[in-house]
N, CA and C atoms as an extended XYZ file, in Angstrom:
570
Properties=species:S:1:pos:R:3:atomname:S:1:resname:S:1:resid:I:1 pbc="F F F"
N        -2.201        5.016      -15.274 N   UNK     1
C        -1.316        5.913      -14.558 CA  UNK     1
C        -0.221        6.383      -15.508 C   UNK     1
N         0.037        7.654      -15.819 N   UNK     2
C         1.179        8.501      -16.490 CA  UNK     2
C         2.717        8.064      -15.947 C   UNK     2
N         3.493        7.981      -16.806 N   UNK     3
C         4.902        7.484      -16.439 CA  UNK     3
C         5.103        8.703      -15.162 C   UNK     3
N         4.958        9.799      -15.205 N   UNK     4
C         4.787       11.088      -14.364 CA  UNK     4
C         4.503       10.558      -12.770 C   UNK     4
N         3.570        9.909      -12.969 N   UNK     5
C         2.916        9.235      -11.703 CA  UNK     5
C         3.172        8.207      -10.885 C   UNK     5
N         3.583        7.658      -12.380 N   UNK     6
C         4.475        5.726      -11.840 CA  UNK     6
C         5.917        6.393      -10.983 C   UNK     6
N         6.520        7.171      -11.758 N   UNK     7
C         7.685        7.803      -11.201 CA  UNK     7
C         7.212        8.557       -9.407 C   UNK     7
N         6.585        8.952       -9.415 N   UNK     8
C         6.483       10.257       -8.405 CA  UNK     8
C         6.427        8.943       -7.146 C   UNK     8
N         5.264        8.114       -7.489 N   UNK     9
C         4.971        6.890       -6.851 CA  UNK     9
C         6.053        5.981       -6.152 C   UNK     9
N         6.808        5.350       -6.876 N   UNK    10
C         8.067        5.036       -7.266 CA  UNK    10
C         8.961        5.387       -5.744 C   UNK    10
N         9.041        6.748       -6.126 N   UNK    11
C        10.213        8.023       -5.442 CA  UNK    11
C         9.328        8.040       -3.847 C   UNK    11
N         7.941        8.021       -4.090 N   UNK    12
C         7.492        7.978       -2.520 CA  UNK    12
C         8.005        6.785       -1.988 C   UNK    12
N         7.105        5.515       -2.628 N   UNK    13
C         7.325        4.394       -1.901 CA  UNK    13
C         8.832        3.788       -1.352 C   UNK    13
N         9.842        4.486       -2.150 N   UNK    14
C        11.113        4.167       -1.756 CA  UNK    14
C        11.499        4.829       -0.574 C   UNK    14
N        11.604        6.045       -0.841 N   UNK    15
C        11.735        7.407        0.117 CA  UNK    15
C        11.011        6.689        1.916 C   UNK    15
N         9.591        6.106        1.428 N   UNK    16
C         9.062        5.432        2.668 CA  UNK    16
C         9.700        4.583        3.504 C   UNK    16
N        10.364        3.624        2.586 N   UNK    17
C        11.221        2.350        3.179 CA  UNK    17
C        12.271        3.019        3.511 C   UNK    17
N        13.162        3.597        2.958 N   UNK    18
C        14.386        4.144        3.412 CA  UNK    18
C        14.301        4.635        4.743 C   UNK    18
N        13.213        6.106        4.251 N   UNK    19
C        13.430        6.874        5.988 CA  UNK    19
C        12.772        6.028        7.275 C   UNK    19
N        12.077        5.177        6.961 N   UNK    20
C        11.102        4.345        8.124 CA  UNK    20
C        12.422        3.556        8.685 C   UNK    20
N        13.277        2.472        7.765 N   UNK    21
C        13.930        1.590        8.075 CA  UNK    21
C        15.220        2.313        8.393 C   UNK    21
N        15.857        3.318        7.661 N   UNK    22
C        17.443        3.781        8.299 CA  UNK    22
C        16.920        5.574        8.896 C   UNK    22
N        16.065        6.010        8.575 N   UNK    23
C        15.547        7.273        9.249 CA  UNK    23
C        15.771        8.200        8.395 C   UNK    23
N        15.484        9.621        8.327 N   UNK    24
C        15.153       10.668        7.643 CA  UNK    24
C        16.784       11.024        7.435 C   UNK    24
N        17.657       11.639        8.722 N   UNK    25
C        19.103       11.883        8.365 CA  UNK    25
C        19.632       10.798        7.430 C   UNK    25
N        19.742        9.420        7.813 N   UNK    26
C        20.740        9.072        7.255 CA  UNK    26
C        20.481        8.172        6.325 C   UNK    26
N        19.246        8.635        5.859 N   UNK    27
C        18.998        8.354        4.273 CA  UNK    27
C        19.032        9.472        3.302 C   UNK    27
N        19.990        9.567        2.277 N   UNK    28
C        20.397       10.834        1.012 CA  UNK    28
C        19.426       10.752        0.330 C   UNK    28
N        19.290       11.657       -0.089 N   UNK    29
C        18.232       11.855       -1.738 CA  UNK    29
C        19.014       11.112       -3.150 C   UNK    29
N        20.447       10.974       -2.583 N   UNK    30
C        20.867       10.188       -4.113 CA  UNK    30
C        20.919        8.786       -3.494 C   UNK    30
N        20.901        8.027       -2.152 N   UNK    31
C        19.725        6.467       -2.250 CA  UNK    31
C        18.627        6.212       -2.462 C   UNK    31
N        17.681        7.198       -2.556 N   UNK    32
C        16.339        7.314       -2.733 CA  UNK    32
C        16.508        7.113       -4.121 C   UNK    32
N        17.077        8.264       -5.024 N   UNK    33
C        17.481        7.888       -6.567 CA  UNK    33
C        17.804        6.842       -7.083 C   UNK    33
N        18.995        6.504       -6.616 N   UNK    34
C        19.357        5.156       -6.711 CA  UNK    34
C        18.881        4.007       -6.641 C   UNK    34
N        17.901        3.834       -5.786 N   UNK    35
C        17.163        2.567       -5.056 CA  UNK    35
C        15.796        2.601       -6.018 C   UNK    35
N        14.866        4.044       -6.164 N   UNK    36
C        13.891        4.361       -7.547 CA  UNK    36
C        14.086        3.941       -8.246 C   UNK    36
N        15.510        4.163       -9.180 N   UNK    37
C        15.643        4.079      -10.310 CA  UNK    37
C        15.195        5.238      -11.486 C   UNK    37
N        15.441        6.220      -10.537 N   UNK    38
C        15.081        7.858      -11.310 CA  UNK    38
C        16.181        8.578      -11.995 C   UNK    38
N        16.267        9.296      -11.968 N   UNK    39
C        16.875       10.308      -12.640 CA  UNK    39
C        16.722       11.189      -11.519 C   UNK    39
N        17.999       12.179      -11.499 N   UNK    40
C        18.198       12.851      -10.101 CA  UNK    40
C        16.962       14.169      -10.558 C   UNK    40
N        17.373       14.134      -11.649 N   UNK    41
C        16.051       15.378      -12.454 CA  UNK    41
C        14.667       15.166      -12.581 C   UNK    41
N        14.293       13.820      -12.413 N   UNK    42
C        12.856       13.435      -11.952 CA  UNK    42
C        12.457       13.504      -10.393 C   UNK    42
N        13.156       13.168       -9.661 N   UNK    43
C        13.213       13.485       -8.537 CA  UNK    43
C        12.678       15.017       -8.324 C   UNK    43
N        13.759       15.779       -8.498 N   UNK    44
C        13.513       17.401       -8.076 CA  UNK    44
C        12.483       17.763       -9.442 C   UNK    44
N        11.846       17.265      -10.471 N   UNK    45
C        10.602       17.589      -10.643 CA  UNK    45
C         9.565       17.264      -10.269 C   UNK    45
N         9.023       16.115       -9.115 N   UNK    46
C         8.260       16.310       -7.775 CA  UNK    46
C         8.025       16.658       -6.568 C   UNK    46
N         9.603       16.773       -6.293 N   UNK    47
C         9.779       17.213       -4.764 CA  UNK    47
C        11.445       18.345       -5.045 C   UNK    47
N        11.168       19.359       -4.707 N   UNK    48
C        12.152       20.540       -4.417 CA  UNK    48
C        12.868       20.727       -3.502 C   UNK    48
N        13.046       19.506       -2.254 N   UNK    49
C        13.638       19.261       -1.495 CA  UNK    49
C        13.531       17.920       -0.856 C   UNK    49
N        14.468       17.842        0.607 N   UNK    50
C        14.151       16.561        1.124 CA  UNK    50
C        13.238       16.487        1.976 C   UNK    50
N        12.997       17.567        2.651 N   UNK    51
C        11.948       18.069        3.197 CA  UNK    51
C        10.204       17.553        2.826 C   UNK    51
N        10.797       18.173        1.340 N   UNK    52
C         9.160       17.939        0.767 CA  UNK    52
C         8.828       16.726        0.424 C   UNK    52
N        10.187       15.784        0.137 N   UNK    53
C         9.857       14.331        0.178 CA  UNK    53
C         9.714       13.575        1.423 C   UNK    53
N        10.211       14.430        1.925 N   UNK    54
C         9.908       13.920        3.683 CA  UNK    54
C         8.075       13.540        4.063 C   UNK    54
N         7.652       15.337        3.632 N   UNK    55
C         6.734       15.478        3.537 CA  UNK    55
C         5.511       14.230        2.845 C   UNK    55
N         5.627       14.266        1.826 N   UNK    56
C         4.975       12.928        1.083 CA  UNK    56
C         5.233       11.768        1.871 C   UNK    56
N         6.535       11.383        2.137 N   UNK    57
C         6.727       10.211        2.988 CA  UNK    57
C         5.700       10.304        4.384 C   UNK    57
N         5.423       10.785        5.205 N   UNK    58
C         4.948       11.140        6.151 CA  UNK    58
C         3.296       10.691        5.739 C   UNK    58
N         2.516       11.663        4.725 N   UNK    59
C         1.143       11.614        4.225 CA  UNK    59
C         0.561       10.584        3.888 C   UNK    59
N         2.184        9.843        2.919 N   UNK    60
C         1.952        8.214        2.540 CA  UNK    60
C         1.406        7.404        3.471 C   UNK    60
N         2.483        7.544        4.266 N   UNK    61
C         2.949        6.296        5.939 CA  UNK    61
C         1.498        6.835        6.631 C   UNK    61
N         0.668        8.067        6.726 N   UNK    62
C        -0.230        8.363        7.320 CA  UNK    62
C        -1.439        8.323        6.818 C   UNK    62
N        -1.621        7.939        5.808 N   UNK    63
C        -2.870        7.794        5.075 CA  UNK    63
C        -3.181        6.031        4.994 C   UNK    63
N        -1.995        5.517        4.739 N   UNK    64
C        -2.386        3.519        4.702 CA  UNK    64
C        -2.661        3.875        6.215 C   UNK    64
N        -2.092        3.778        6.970 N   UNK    65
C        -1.898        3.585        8.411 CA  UNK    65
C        -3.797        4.012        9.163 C   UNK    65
N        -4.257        5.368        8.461 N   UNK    66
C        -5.059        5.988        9.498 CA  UNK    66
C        -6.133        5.080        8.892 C   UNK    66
N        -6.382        4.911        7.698 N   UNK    67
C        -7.287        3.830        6.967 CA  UNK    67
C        -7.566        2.601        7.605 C   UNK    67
N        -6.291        1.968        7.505 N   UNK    68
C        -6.088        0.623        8.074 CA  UNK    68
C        -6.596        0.367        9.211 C   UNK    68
N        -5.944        1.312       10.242 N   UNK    69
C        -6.822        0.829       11.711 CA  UNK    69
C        -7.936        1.525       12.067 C   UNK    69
N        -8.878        2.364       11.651 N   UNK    70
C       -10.100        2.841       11.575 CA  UNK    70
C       -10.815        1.686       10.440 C   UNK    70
N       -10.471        1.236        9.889 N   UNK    71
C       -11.276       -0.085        9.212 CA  UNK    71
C       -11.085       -1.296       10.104 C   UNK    71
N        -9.963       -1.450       10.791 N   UNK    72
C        -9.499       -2.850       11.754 CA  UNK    72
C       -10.685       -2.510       12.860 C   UNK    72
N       -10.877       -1.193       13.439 N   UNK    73
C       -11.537       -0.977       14.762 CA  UNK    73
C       -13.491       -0.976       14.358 C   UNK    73
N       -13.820       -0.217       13.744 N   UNK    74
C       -15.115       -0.241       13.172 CA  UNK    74
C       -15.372       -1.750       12.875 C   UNK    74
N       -14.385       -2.794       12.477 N   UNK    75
C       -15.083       -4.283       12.268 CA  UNK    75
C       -15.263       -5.013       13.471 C   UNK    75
N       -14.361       -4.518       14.802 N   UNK    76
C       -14.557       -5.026       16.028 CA  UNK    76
C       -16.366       -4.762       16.428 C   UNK    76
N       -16.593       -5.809       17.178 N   UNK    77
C       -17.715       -5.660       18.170 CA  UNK    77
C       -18.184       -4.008       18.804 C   UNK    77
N       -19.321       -3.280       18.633 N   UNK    78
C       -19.267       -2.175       19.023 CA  UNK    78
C       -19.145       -2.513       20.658 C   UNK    78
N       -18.967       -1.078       20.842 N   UNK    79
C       -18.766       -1.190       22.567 CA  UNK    79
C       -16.948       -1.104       22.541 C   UNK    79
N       -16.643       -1.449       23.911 N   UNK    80
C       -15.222       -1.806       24.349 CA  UNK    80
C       -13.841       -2.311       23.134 C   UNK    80
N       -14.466       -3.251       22.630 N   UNK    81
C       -13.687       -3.867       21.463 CA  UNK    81
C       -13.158       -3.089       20.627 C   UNK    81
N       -14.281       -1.903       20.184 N   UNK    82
C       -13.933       -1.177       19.166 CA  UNK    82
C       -12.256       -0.118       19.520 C   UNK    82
N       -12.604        0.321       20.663 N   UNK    83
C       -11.044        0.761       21.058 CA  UNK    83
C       -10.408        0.322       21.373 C   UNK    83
N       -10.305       -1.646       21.954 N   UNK    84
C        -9.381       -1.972       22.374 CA  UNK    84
C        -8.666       -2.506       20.641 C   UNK    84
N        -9.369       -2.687       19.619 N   UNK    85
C        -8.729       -2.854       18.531 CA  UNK    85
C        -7.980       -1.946       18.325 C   UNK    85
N        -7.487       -0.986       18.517 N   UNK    86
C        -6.592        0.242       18.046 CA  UNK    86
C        -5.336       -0.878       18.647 C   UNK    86
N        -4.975       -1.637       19.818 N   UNK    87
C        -4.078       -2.578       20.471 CA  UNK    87
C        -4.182       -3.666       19.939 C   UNK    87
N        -5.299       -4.502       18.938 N   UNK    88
C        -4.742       -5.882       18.251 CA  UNK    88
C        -4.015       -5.259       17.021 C   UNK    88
N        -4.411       -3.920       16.697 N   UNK    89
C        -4.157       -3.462       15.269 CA  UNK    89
C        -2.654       -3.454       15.480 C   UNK    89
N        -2.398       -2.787       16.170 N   UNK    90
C        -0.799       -2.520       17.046 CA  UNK    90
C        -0.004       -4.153       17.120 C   UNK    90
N        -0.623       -4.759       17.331 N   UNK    91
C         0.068       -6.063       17.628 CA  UNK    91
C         0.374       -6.634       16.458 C   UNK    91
N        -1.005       -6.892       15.360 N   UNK    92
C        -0.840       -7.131       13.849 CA  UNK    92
C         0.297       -6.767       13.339 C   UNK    92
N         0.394       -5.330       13.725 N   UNK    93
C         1.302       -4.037       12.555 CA  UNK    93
C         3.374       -4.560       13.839 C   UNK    93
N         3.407       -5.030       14.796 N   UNK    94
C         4.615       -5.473       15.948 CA  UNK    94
C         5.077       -6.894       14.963 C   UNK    94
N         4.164       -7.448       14.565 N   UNK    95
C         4.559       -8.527       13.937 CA  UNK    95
C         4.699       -8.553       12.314 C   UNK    95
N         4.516       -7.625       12.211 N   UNK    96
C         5.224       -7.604       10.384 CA  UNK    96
C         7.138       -7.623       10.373 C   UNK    96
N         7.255       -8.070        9.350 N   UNK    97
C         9.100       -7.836        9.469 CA  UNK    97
C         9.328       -6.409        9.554 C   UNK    97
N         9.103       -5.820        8.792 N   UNK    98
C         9.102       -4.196        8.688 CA  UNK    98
C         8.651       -3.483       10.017 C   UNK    98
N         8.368       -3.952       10.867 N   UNK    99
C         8.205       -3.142       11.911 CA  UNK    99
C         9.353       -2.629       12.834 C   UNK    99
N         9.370       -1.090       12.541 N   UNK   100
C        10.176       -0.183       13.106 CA  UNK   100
C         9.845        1.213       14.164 C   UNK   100
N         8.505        0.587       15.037 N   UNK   101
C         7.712        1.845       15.376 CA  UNK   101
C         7.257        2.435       15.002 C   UNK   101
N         6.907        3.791       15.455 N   UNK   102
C         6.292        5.007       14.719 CA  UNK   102
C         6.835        5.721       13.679 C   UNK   102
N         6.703        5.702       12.593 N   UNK   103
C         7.643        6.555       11.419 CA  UNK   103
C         6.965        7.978       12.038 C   UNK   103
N         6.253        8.559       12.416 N   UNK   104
C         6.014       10.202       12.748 CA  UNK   104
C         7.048       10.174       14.415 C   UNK   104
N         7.007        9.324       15.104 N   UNK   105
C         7.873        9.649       16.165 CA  UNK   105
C         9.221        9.435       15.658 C   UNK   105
N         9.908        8.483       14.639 N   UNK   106
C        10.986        8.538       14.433 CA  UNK   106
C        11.626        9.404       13.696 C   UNK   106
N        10.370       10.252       12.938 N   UNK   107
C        10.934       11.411       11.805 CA  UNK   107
C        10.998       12.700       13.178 C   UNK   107
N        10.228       12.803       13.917 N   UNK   108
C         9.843       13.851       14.732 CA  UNK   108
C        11.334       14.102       15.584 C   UNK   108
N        12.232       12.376       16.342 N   UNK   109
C        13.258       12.572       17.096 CA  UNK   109
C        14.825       13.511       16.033 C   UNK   109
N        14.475       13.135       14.760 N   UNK   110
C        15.422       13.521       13.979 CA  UNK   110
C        15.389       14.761       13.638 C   UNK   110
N        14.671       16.143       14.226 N   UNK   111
C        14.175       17.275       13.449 CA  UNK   111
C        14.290       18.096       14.640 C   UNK   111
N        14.726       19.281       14.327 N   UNK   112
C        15.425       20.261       15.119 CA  UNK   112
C        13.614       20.900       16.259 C   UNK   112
N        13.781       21.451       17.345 N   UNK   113
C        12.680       21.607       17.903 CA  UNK   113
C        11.905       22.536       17.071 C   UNK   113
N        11.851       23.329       16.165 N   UNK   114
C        11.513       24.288       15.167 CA  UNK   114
C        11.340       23.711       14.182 C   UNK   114
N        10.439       22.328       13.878 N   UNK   115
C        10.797       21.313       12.540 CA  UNK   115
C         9.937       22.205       11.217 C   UNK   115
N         9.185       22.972       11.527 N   UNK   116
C         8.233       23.432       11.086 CA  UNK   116
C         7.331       22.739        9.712 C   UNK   116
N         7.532       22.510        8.900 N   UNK   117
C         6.277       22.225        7.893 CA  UNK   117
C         6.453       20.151        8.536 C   UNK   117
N         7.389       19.957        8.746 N   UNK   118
C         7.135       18.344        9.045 CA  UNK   118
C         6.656       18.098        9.977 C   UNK   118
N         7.232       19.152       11.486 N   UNK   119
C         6.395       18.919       12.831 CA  UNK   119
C         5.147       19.610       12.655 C   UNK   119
N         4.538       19.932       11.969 N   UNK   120
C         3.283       20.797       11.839 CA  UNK   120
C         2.205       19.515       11.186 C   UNK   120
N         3.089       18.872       10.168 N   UNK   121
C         2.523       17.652        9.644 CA  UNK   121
C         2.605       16.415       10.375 C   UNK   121
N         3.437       16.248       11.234 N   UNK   122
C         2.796       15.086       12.285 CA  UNK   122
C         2.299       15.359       13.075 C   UNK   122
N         2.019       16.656       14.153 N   UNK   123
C         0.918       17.239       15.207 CA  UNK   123
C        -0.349       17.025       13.776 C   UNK   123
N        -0.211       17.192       12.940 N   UNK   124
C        -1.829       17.190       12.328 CA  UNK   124
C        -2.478       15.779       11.734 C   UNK   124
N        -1.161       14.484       11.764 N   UNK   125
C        -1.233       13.363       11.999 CA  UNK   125
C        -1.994       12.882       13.320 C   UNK   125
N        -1.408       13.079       14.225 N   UNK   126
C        -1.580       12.644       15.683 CA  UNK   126
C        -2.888       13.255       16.264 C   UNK   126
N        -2.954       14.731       15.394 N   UNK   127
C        -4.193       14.933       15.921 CA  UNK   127
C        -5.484       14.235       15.418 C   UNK   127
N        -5.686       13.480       14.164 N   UNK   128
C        -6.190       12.642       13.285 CA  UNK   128
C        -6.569       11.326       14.063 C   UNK   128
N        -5.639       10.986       14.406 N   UNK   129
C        -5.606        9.680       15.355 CA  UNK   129
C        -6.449        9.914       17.333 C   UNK   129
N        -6.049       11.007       17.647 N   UNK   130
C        -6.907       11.297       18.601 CA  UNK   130
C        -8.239       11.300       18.471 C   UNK   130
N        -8.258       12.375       17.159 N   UNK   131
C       -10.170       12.677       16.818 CA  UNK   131
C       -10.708       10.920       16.664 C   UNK   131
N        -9.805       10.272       16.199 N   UNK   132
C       -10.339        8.738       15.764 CA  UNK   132
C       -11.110        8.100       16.723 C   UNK   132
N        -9.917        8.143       17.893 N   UNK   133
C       -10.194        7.639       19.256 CA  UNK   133
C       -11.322        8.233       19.804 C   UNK   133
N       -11.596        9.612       19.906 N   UNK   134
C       -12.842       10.132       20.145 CA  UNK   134
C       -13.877        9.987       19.631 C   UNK   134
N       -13.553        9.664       18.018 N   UNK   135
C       -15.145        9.306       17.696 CA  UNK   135
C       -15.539        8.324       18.043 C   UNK   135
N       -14.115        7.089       18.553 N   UNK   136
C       -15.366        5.895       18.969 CA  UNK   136
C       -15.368        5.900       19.926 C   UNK   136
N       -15.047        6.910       21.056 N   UNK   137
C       -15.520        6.983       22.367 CA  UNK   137
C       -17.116        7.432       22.195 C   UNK   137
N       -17.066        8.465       21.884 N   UNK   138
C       -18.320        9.120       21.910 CA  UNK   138
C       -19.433        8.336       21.074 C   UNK   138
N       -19.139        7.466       19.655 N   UNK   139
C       -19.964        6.545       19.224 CA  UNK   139
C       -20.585        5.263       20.061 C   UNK   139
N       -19.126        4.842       20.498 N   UNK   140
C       -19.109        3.483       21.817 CA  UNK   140
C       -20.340        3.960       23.376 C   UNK   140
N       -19.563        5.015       23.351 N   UNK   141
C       -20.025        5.589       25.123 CA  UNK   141
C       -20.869        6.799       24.897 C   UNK   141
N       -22.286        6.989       24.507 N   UNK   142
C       -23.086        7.966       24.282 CA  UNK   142
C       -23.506        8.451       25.670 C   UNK   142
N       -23.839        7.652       26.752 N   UNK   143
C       -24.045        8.043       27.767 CA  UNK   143
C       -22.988        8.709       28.857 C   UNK   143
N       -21.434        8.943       28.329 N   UNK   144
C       -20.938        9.524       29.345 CA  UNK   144
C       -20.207       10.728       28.713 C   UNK   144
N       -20.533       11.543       29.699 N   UNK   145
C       -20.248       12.936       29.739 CA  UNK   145
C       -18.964       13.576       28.762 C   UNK   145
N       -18.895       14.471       27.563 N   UNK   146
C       -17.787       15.055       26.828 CA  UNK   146
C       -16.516       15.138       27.277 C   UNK   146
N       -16.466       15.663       28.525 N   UNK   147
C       -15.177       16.238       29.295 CA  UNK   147
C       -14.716       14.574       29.664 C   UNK   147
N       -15.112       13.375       30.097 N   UNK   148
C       -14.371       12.786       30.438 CA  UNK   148
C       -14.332       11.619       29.327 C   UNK   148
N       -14.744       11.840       27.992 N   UNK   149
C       -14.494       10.998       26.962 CA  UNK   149
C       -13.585       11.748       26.243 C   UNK   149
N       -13.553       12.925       26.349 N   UNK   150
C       -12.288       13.678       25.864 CA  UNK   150
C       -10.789       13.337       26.842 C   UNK   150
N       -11.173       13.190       28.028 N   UNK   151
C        -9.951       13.285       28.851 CA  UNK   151
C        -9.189       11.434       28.611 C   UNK   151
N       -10.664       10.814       28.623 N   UNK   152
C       -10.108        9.127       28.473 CA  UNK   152
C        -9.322        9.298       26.895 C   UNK   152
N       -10.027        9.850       26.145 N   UNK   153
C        -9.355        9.901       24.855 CA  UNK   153
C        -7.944       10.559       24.554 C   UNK   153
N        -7.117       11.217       25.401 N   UNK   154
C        -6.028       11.735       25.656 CA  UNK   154
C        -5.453       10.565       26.007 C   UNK   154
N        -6.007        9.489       27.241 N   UNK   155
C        -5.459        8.939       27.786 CA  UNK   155
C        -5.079        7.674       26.825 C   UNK   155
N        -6.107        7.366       26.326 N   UNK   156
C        -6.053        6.342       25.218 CA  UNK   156
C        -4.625        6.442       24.280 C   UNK   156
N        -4.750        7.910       23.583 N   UNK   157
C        -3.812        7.891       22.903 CA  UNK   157
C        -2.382        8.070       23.151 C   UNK   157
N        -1.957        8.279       24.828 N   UNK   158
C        -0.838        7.933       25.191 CA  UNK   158
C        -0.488        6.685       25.426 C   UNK   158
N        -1.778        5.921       25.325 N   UNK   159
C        -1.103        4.234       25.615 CA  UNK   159
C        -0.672        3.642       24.311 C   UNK   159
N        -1.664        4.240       23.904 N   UNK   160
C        -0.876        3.864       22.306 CA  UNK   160
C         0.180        4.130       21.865 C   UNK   160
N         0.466        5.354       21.968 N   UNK   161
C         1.808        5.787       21.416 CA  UNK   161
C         3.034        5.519       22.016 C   UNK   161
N         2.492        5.137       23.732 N   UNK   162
C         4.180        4.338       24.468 CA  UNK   162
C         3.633        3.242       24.108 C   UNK   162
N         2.747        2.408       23.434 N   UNK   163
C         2.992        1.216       23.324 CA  UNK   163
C         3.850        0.933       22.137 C   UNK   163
N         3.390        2.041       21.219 N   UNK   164
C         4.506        1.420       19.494 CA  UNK   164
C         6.088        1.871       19.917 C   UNK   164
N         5.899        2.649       20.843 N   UNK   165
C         7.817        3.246       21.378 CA  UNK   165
C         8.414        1.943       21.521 C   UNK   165
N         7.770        2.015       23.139 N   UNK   166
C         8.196        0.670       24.272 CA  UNK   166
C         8.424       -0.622       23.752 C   UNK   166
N         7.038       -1.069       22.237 N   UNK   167
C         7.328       -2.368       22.017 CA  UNK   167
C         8.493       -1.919       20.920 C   UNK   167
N         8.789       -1.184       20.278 N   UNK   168
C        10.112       -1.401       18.939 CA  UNK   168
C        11.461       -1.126       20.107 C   UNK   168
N        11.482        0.051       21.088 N   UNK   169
C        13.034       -0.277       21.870 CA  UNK   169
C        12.799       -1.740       22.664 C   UNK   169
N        11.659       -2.579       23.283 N   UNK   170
C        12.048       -3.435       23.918 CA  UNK   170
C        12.026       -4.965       23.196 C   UNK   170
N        11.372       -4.966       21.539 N   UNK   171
C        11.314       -5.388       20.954 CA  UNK   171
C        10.647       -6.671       21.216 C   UNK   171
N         9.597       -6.404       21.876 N   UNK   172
C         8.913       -7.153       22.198 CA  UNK   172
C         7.255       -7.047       22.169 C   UNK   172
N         6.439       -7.943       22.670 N   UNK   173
C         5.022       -7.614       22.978 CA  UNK   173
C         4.097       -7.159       24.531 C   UNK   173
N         4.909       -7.039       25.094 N   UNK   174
C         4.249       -6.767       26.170 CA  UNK   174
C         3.747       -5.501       26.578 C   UNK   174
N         4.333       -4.317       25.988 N   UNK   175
C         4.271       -3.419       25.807 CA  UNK   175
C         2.929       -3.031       25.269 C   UNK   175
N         2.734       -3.677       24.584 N   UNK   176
C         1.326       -3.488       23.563 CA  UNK   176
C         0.480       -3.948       24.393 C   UNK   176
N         0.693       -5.707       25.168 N   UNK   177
C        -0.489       -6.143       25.796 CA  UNK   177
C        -0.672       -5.563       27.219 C   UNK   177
N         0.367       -4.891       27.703 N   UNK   178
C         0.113       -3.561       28.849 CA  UNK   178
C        -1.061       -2.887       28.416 C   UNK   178
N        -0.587       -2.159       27.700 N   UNK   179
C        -1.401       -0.732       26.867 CA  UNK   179
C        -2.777       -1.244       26.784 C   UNK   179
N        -2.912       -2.561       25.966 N   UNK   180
C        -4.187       -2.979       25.979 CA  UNK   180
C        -5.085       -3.020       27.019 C   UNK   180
N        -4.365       -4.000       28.486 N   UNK   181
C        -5.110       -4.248       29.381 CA  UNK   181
C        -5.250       -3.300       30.460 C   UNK   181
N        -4.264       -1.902       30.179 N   UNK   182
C        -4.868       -0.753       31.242 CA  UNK   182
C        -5.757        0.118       30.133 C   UNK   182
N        -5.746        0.311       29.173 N   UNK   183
C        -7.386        0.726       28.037 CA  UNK   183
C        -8.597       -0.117       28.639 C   UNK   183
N        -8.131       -1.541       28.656 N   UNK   184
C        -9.616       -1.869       29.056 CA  UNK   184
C        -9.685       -1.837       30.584 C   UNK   184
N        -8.842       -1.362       31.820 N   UNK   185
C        -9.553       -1.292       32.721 CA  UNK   185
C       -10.277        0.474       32.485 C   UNK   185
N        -9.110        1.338       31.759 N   UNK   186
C       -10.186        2.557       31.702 CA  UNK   186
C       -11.850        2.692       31.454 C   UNK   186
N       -11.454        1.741       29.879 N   UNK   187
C       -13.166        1.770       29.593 CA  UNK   187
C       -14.127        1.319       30.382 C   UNK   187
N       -13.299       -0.078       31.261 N   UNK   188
C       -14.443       -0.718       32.396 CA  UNK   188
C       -14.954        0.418       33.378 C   UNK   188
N       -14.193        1.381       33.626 N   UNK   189
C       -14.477        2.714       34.709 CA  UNK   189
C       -15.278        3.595       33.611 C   UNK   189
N       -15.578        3.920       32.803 N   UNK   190
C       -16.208        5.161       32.181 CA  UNK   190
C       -17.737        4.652       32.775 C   UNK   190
C-alpha cells in the first residue's frame, strides 16, 4: 500500500470513529487531522470537503457492515433462520463497546431535509439492505407469491431499523429481541 493510501485510509478510519461516536456536526475536519495524524494538506488532497469525507465515511461504515451481515445470514440454517439472523447479527453488533446505532440514521438526523449527495448515499445504502432482505425472502420462500415477499420485506426492514434506534436510545436488548420475535411470527404466516 502507497503512503497515499495508508494516509487516505488513515483519514477514513478516523473520520469513521469520530462521526459514528460524537456525529457528523460536531466533529471538525481539524479533529479528524489531528486524531490521523495528517497534514491539513493531505487531508484536502483526498477529500475537498467534509461532505466528501462524510461521504467515504458512510461507504466505509456501509461496505464492512453490508458484508458482515449477508455473510452472518447465508451461514444460518436456510429457511426462517436465514432472516431471523439479520436480529442475532443486530444483537452481536448491540454488544460491541462501540455501539452507537445506525451511523446512516445518525448522519441522516444531522443533515438539512435537502442533504443531497449524503441523503442520496444512504437511501442507496438502505436500499442495499432491503434488496438483501429480499433476496433471502425470495431464496428462503420460493413458493410465495412476489407482491407479498416484497411487502414482508418492507416489513422486515422496518423492524430492523426500529430495532438498532430503540435498542441505542433505550440502551438495551429488548428492542432487538422484539424485532426478532415479531419477524418470526411474520415468516411463520407467509
Amino acid at each position: 500500500m502507497s503512503k497515499s493510501s495508508e494516509a487516505r485510509s488513515r483519514i477514513i478510519n478516523t473520520a469513521s470513529d469520530l462521526f459514528y461516536r460524537n456525529g457528523y456536526n460536531s466533529t471538525g475536519v481539524n479533529e479528524v487531522i489531528r486524531e490521523a495524524g495528517v497534514a491539513k494538506a493531505t487531508l484536502y488532497a483526498h477529500f475537498r470537503s467534509k461532505d466528501e469525507l462524510c461521504l467515504a465515511y458512510l461507504q466505509h461504515r456501509h461496505a464492512e457492515f453490508i458484508n458482515a451481515i449477508e455473510e452472518h445470514c447465508r451461514n444460518q440454517p436456510a429457511g426462517i433462520d436465514q432472516l431471523l439472523g439479520l436480529f442475532v447479527f443486530l444483537e452481536g453488533f448491540f454488544n460491541t463497546k462501540s455501539f452507537c446505532g445506525c451511523w446512516a440514521q445518525r448522519t441522516i438526523a444531522e443533515l438539512p431535509l435537502e442533504g443531497g449527495i449524503l441523503r442520496d448515499e444512504i437511501l442507496a445504502e438502505k436500499a442495499q439492505l432491503i434488496q438483501l432482505v429480499n433476496n433471502l425472502l425470495v431464496e428462503n420462500f420460493p413458493s410465495v407469491s412476489e407482491d407479498i415477499l416484497v411487502s414482508s420485506g418492507r416489513k422486515i426492514y422496518l423492524l430492523y431499523e426500529g430495532a438498532v434506534g430503540e435498542s441505542y436510545l433505550q440502551n438495551d436488548e429488548w428492542p432487538i429481541r422484539d424485532a426478532h420475535d415479531m419477524c418470526q411470527h411474520l415468516l411463520h404466516n407467509l
